[in-house]
C-alpha positions in Angstrom: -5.2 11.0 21.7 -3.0 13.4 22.8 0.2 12.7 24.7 1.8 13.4 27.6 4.1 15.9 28.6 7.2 13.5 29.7 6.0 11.5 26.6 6.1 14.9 24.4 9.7 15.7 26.1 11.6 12.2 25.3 9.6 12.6 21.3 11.3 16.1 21.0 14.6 15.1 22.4 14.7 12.1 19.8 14.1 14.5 17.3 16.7 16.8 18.0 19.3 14.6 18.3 18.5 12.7 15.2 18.5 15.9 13.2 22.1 16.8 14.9 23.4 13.8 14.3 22.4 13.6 10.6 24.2 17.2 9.9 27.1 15.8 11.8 27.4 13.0 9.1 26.6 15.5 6.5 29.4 17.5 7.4 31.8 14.5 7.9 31.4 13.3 4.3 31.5 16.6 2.7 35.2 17.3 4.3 34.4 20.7 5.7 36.0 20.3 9.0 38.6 17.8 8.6 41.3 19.9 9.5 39.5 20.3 13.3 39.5 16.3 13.5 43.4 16.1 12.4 44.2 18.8 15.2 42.5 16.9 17.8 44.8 13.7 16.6 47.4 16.3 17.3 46.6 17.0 20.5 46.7 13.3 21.7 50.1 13.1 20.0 51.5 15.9 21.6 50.0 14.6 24.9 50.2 11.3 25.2 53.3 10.5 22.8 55.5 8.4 24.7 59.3 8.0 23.5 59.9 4.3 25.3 57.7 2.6 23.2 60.1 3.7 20.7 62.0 0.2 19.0 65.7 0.9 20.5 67.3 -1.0 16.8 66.7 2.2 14.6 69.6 4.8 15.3 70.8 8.0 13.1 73.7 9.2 11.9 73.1 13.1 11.2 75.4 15.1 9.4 75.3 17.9 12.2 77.0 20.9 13.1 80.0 19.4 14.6 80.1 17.2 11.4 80.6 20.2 9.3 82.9 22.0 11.6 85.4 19.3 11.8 84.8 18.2 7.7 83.7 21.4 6.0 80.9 22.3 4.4 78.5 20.2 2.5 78.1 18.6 0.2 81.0 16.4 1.1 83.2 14.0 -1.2 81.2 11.0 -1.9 84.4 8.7 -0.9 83.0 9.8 2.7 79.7 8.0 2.6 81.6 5.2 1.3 83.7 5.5 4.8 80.7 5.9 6.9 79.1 2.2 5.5 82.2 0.8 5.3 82.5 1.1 9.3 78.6 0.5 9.6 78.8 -2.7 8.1 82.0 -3.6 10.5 80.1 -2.9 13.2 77.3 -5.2 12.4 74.5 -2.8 11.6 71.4 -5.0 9.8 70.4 -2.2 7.3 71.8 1.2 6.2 69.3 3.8 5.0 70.1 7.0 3.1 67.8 9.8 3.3 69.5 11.6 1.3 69.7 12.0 -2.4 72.3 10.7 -5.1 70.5 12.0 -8.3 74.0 13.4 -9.8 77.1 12.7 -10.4 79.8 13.7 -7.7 80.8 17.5 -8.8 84.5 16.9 -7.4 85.3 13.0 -8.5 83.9 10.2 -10.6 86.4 8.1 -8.2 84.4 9.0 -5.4 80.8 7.7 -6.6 82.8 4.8 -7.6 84.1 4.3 -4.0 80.9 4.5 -2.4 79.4 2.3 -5.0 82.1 0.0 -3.8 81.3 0.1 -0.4 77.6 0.0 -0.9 77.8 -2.9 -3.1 80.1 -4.6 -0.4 77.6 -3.9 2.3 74.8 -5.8 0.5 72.3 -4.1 3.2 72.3 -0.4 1.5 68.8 1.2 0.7 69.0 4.5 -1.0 66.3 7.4 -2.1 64.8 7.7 -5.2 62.5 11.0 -6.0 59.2 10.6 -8.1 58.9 13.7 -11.2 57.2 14.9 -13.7 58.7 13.6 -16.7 59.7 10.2 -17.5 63.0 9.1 -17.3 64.8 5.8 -19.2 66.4 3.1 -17.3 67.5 -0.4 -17.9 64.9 -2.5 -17.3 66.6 -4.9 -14.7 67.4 -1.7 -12.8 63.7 -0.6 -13.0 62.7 -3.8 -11.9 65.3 -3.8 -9.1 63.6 -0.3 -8.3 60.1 -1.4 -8.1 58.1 -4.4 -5.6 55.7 -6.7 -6.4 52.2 -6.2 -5.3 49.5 -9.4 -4.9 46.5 -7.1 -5.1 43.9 -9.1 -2.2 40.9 -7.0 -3.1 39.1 -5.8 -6.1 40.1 -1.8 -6.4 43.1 -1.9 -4.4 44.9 -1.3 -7.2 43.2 1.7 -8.3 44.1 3.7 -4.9 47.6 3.8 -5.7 48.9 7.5 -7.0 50.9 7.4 -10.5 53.3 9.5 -11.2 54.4 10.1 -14.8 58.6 9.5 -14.1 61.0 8.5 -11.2 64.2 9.6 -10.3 66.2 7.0 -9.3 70.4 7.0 -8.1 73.2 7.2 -10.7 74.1 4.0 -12.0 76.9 2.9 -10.4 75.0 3.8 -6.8 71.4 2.3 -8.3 73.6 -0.8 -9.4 74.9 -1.2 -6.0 72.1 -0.3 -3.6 70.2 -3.6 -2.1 66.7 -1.6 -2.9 65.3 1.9 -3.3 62.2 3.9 -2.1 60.4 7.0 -2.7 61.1 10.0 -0.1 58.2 12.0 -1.5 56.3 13.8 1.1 52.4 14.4 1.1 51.3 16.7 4.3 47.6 17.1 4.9 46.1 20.2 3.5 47.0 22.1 6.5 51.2 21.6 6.0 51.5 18.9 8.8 52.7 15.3 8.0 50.3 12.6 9.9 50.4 10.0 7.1 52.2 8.6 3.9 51.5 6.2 1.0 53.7 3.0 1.5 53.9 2.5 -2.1 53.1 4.3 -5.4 53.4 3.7 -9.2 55.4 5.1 -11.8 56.0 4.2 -15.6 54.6 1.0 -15.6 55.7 -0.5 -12.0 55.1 -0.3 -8.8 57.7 1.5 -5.7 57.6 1.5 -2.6 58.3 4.1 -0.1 62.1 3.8 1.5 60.6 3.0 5.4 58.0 0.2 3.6 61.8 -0.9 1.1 63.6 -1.1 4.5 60.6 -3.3 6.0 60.1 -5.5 3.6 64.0 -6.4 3.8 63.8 -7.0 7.3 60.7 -9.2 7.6 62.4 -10.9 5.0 58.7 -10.7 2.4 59.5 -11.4 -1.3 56.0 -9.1 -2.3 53.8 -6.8 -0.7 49.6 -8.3 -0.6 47.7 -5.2 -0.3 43.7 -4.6 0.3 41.7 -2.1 0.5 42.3 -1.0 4.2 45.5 -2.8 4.8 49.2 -3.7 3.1 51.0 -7.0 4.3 55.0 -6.7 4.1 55.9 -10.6 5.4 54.2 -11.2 9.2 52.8 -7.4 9.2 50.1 -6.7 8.6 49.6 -2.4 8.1 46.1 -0.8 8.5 45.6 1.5 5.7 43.3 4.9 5.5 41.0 4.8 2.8 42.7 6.8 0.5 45.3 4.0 1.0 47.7 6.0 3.3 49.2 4.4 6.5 48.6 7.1 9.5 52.2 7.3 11.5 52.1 6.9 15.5 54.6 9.8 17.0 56.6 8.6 19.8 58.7 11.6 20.0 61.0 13.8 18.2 64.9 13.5 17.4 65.6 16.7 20.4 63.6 14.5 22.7 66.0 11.4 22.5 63.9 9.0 20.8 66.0 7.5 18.4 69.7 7.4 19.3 71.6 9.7 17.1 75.1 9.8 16.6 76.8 12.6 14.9 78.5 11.7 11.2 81.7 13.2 11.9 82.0 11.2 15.0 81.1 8.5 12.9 84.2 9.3 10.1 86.5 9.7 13.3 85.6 6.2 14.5 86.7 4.9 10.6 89.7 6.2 10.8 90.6 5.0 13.8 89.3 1.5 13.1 91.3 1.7 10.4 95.2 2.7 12.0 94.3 -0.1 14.6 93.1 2.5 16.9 90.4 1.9 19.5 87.2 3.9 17.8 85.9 7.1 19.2 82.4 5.4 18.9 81.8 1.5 19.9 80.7 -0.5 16.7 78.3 -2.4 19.3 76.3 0.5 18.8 75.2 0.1 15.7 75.3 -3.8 15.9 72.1 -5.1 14.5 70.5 -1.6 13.8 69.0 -0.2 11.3 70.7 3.2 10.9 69.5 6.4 8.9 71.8 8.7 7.6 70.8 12.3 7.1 71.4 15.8 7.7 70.2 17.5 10.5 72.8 20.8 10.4 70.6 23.9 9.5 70.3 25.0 5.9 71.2 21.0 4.8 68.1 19.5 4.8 64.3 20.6 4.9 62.2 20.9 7.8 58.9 19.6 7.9 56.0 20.0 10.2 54.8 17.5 12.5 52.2 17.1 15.4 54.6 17.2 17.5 57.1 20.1 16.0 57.2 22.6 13.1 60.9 22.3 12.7 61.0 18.2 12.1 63.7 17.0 9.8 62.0 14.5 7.1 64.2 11.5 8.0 62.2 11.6 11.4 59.0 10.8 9.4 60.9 7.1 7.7 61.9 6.2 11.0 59.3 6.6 12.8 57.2 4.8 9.8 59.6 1.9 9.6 59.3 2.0 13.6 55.4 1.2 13.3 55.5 -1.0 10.2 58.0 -3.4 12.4 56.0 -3.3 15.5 52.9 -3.5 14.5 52.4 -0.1 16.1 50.7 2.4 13.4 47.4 4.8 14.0 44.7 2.8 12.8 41.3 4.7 11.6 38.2 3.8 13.6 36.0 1.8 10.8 33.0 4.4 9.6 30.2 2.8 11.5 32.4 3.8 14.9 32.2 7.2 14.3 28.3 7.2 13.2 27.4 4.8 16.5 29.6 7.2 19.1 28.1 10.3 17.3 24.7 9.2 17.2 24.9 8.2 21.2 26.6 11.3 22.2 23.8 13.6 20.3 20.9 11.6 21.9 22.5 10.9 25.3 23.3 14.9 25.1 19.8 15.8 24.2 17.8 13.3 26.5 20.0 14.4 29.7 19.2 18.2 28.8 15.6 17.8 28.1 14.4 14.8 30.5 16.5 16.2 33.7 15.0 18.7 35.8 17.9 20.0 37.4 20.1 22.3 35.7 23.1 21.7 38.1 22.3 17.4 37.1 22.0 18.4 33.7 25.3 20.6 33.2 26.7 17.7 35.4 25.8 14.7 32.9 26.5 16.5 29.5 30.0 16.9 30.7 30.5 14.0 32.3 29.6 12.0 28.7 31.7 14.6 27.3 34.4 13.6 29.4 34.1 9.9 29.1 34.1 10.1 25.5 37.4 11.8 25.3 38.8 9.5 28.0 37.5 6.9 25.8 39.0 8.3 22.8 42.3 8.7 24.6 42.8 5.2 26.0 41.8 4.1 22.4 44.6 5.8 21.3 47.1 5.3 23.9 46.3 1.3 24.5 45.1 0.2 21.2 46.5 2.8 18.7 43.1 3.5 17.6 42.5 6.7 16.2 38.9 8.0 17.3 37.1 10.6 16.0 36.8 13.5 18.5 35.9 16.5 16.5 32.9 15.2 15.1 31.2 13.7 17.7 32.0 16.3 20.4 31.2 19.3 18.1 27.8 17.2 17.5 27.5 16.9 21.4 28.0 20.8 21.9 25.6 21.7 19.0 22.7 19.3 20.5 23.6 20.7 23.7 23.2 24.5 22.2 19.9 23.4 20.1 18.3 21.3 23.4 19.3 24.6 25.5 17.0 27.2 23.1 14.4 24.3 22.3 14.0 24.2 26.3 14.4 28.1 26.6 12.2 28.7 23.5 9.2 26.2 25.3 9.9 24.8 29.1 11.9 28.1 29.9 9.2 29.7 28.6 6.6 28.1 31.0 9.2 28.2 33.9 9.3 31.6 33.5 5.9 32.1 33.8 5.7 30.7 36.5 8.4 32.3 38.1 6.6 35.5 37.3 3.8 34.3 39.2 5.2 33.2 42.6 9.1 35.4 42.5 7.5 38.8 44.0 5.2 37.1 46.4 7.5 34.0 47.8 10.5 33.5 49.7 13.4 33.1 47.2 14.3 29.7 48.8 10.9 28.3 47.6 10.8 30.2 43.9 13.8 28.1 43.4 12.6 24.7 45.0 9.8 25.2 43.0 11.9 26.3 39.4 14.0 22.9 40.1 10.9 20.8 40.3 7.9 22.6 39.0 6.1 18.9 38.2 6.0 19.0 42.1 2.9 21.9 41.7 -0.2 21.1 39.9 -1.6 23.7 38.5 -5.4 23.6 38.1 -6.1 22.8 41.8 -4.9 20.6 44.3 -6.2 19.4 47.8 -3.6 20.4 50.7 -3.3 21.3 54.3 -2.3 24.6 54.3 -2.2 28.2 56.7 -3.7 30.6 56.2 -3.1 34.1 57.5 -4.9 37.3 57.3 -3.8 40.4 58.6 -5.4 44.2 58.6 -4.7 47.5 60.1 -7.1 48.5 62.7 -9.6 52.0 62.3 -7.6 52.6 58.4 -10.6 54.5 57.5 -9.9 57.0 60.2 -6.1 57.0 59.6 -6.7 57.7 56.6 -8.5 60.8 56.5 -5.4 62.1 58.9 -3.2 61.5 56.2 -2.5 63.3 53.2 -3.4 60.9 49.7 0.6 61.0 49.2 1.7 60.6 52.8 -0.9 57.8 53.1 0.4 55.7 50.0 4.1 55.8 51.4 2.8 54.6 55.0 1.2 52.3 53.9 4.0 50.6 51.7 6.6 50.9 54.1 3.9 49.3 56.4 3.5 46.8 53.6 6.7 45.9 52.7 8.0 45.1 56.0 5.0 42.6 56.8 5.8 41.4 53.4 9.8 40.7 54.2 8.9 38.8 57.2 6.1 36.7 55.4 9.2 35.8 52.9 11.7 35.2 55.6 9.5 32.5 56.9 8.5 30.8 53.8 5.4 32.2 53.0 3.6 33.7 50.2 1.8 36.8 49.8 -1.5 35.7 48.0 -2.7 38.7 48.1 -3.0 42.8 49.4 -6.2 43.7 50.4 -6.1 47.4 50.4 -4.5 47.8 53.9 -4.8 44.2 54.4 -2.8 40.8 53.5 -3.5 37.6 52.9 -0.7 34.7 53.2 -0.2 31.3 52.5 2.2 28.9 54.1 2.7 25.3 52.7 2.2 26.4 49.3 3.2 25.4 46.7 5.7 23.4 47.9 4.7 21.6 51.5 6.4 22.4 54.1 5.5 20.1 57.5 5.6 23.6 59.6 3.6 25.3 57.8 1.4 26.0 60.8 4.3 27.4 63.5 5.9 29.0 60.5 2.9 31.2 59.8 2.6 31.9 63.5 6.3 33.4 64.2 5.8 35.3 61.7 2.7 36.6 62.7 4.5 37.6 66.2 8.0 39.0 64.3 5.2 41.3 62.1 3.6 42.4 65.5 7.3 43.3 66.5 8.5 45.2 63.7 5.3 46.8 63.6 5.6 48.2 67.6 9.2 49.4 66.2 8.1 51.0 62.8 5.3 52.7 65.4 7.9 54.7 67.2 9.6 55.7 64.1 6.1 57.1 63.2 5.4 58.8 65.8 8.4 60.7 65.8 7.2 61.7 62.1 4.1 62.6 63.4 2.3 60.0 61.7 -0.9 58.2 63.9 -0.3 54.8 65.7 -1.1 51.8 63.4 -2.4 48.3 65.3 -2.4 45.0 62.7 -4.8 42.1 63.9 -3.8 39.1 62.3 -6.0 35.7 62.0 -4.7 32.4 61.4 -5.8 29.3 60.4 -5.3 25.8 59.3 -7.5 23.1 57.1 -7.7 21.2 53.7 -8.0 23.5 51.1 -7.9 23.8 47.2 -4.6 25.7 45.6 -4.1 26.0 42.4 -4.5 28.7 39.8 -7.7 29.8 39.1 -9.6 32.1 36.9 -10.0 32.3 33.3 -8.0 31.8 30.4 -7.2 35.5 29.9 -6.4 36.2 33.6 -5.6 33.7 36.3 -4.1 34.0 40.1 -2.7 31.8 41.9 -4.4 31.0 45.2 -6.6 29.0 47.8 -10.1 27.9 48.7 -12.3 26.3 51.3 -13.8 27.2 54.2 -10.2 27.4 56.3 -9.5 30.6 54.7 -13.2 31.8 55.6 -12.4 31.3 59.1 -8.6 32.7 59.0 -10.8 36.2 57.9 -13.2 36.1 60.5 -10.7 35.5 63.3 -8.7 38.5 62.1 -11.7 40.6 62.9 -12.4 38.6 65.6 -9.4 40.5 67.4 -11.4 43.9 67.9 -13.7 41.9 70.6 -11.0 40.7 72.2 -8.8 43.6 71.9 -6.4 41.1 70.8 -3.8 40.9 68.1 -3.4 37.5 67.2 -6.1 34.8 67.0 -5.7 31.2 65.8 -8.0 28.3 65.0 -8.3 25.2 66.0 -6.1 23.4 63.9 -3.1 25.9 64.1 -3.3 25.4 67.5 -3.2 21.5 67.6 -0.2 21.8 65.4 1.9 24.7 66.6 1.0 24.0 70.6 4.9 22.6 71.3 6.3 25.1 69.4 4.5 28.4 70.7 3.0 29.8 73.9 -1.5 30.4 73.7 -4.2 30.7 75.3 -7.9 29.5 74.5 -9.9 32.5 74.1 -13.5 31.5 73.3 -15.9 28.9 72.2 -16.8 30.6 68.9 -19.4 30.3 66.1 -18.5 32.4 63.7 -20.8 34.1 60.7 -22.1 31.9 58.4 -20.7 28.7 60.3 -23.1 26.9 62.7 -20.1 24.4 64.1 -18.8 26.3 67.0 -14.9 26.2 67.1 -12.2 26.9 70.1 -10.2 30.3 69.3 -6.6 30.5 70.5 -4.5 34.2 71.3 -0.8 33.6 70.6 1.6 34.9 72.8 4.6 34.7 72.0 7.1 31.5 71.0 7.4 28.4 72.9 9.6 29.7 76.4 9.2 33.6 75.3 6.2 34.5 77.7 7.6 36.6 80.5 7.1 36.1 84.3 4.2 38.5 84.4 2.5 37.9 81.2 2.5 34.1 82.9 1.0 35.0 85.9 -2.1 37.0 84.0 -2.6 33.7 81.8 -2.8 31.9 84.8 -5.4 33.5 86.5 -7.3 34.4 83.3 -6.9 30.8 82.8 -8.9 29.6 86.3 -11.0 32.0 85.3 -12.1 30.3 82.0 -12.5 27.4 84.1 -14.6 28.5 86.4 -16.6 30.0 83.8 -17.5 26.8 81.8 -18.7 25.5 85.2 -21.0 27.9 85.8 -19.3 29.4 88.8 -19.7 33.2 87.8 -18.9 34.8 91.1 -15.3 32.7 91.0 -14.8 33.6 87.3 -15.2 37.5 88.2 -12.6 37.1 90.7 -9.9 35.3 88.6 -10.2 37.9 86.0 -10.4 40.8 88.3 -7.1 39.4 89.5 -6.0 39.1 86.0 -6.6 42.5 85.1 -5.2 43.6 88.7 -2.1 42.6 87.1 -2.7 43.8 83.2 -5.4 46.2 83.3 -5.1 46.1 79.1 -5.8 42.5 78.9 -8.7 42.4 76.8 -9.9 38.8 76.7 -10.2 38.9 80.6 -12.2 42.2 80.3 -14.6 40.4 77.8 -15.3 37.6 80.5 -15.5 39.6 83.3 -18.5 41.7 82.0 -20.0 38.2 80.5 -19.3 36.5 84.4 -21.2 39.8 85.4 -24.1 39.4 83.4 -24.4 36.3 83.7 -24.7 36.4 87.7 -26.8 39.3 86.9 -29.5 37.2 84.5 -28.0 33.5 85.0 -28.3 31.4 81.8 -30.4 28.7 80.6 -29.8 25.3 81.9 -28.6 24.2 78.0 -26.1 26.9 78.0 -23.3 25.4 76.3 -20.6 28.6 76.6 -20.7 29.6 72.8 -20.5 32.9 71.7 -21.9 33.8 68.6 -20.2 36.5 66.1 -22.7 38.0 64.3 -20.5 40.3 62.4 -17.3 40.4 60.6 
């Protein structure tokens, strides 16, 4: 059994976004265009990153420009860093975190590593850097210990996901000795440079460290171990979604020039010691670092190493740890959409994509709906992100929507837009362009094959051709008779009609078809009378060329008929049928025995009578047709007759009357009176020489007024 079109449609649209869909997870696993999904996790941070839901405990001390102006260069005496805790820990901060390293001994003084050991040791709340390597180092095994955390492994593999390094640098002694806990400060950007992400702990001969943000965490949430899982670490009451690869992904509020973090400069810092210390009132209130956690870096150019971030190129690293530690205490870092997310939003976008392309009619609705999914997806994505720190995929599953989009578009072009234009081919040169496109945005509104319609139909033809053309030269002929023909065809168009057909000098029209138009009827009679007037003005321009006078009779009429396209397989037209088009012929040559120009039928007549000025003309049975039917003249528009045109219908009017009741003698009068007024009227010159003859040789008691055509 074969199926149905919209059936067919709705089967090839399934199929196309299926087949996207599966290359889109195909791609996905095989890591080709990671990099594109990471940029688009970019773009949210850089657009929606939003410094106040930045925690307001975590503060910096940078070792800035001004610091090195007003201390020298660096690296500075160790005795310093001692100075800088010392008045940290007076001021109440909660934790002290040194990003930077303490691998070797101080090159001016053992005395100053010992006073900063002091001071660090005195603090109790110190956490300094350590720096993972390539060969192993030795160490006491209490300090190693003190180095490392322990880990409750909560799932079966966990363990496996954590990178081992063969050694670890960690502080010189007296510092490592001193320090409340270390943490790694290695880095890991994503293949294209940027840092999105870091590993919160990592293994190295034998134990298990963690890195300095997750050291400073697990201090403040007060947890003795870490529990970790395959998608998640536990430090205390915080609970940390993981990556698969074990990584935690790092929600940007901001960076250090935007103001995110408080930072106070170092040397104001050492200034405020001092002070402290003579009894002076401090440069910098202590109840600014009370209960903080407080970094202490360098930020002064050529002292520390810039990394790249979504948000900036020139990041300093320590910005990474806070903003780490920042999400770890709040509960506030990127988590991954789970797999199945990304397969159930990609396979909806690829078949919503492909059925809105392929089912919808209307390119504008189309275009419309495809973008508006697209557009809801992303906002989706973004309030995912922004509400729920939920990192959705948007590479993927928009790039999947564009390629359906692309394939659906030359499936369509390829098949449908193959058909359309076809059929475009058929009705552009002979249709108003109006219509051609009504019909292109709904061409399941025309059956082809044959359907049953009121229609009108018009035919028009140039009077004597024969003898024009033996006047004319064959060239000179040919370009009359296009110009004739192309202005009768511009004013078919203008009114929504279709040009069926030329008939040598001749044309037949349709109006209502394809498409139905409720007018079709007054629309094919104006432009029957705006033809006769273009005609009269193409005349003079003719006759100025020398060129004969040309005289178009038009017939029009109105019935059920058959349209469709018809013919054979190998060659097929577009047209009508029935006995309505028979009749619209006839009553174009019915004009020569009238010496009219335009004659309607019956029906036209009933359905264009408010909207145009006629006259009845005849009771006629045409040839070939034994049911007599009343023949209109059109005149002109409804309210376009003039005053003496008027008065000539009138009286050729009471004439008719007089006529159908026999009274001859009367009849003869009303259209002598007629013609008295337009000697060229031709339908009262007809029924004055019938009134004669028939007062002449009266007819037969069962004369019923018809007048036969014999002819065509």
């Amino acid at each position: 059994m074969e199926l149905s079109k919209p059936v067919k449609k709705r089967l090839a649209a399934t199929a196309v976004g299926l087949a996207v869909f599966l290359l889109a997870v195909a791609i996905h696993r095989s890591g080709l265009l990671e990099i594109a999904e990471l940029k688009t996790l970019d773009h949210r941070y850089y657009r929606y990153a939003d410094p106040a839901k930045a925690g307001k405990d975590i503060v910096l001390v940078a070792v800035d420009e001004a610091s090195l102006e007003a201390f020298g260069r660096w690296p500075w005496p160790r005795d310093r860093h001692g100075y800088v805790v010392h008045y940290l820990k007076e001021a109440g901060a909660k934790a002290i975190v040194f990003d930077i390293l303490f691998l070797e001994p101080d090159e001016d003084s053992e005395e100053f590593d010992q006073t900063f050991a002091e001071e660090v040791r005195a603090a109790g709340n110190v956490f300094l850097p350590i720096l993972f390597q390539d060969s192993p180092q030795s160490f006491p095994p209490e300090l190693l210990s003190k180095a490392g955390i322990p880990v409750e492994d909560k799932a079966s593999g966990s363990a496996a996901l954590l990178q081992n390094y063969p050694g670890v640098k960690l502080p010189i002694p007296p510092l490592a000795e001193a320090a409340r806990g270390f943490g790694f400060i290695n880095l890991f950007p994503d293949e294209d440079g940027t840092a999105r992400r870091i590993p919160l702990l990592a293994q190295a001969q034998k134990a298990t460290f963690p890195q300095i943000s997750a050291a400073v965490a697990r201090y403040v949430l007060g947890a003795d171990r870490a529990e970790r899982g395959l998608r998640w670490l536990r430090l205390g009451q915080a609970t940390i979604p993981l990556t698969s690869q074990g990584d935690m992904v790092i929600d940007w509020h901001g960076t250090l020039e935007g103001k995110t973090y408080p930072s106070y400069s170092m040397g104001a810092v050492l200034r405020s010691f001092a002070e402290m210390r003579n009894g002076e009132r401090p440069f910098l209130d202590p109840a600014l670092f009370k209960d903080k956690i407080v970094f202490v870096a360098t930020t002064a150019a050529g002292t520390y190493e810039l990394r790249v971030t979504p948000l900036s190129p020139f990041t300093p690293g320590v910005l990474i740890h806070m903003a780490a530690l920042d999400n770890m205490l709040r509960g506030r870092s990127m988590q991954p959409a789970p797999y199945w997310v990304f397969a159930l939003a990609t396979l909806a976008l690829c078949l919503g994509t492909a059925w809105s392309f392929m089912l919808l009619q209307r390119q504008t609705l189309k275009l419309a709906l495809i973008a508006g999914i697209a557009m809801a997806y992303y906002g989706l994505a973004v309030h995912a992100f922004t509400s729920h720190g939920l990192w959705l995929e948007l590479a993927f599953p928009e790039g999947a929507l564009a390629v359906t989009f692309a394939i659906t578009a030359t499936v369509e072009y390829l098949t449908e837009g193959r058909q359309r234009r076809q059929l475009r081919a058929v009705f552009d040169k002979y249709m108003a362009a109006e219509v051609v496109e009504e019909i292109m945005r709904n061409p399941e509104g025309i059956t082809l094959g044959g359907e049953k319609k009121e229609l009108t139909v018009s035919f028009s033809d140039i009077a004597g051709f024969t003898t024009i053309s033996e006047k004319l030269e064959p060239e000179a002929l040919v370009e009359l008779l296009n110009q004739y023909l192309s202005a009768m065809t511009d004013i078919i168009l203008k009114h929504r009609g279709n040009v069926n057909k030329y008939l040598g000098d001749g044309i037949m029209a349709i109006f209502g078809a394809p498409r139905g138009d409720p007018n079709h009827a007054t629309l094919a009679c104006y432009a029957a009378l705006d033809s006769q007037v273009e005609l009269a003005r193409l005349r003079e321009e003719w006759k100025a060329q020398g060129h004969p006078e040309i005289v178009a009779r038009i017939g029009i009429n109105s019935g059920p008929l058959v349209v469709g396209n018809m013919g054979s397989q190998a060659r097929m037209e577009y047209t009508v049928m029935g006995d309505s088009v028979n009749l619209a012929s006839r009553l174009e040559g019915a004009n020569k025995f009238y010496d009219t120009l335009i004659l309607l039928g019956p029906r036209t007549y009933e359905l264009t009578k408010r909207d145009i000025e006629a006259r009845e003309v005849d009771l006629l049975r045409v040839k070939g047709k034994r049911e007599p039917v009343v023949v209109y003249e059109l005149l002109a528009r409804k309210g376009g007759l003039g005053p003496e045109k008027h008065r000539v219908v009138e009286a050729y009017l009471d004439g008719l009357a007089s006529y159908k009741r026999r009274d001859f003698a009367q009849a003869k009068l009303k259209f002598e009176e007629a013609l008295a007024l337009d000697p060229s009227d031709g339908p009262s010159k007809v029924y004055r020489a019938r009134a004669e003859t028939c007062l002449a040789t009266p007819p037969p008691s069962d004369w019923d007024g018809v007048y036969e055509l014999k002819s065509k």
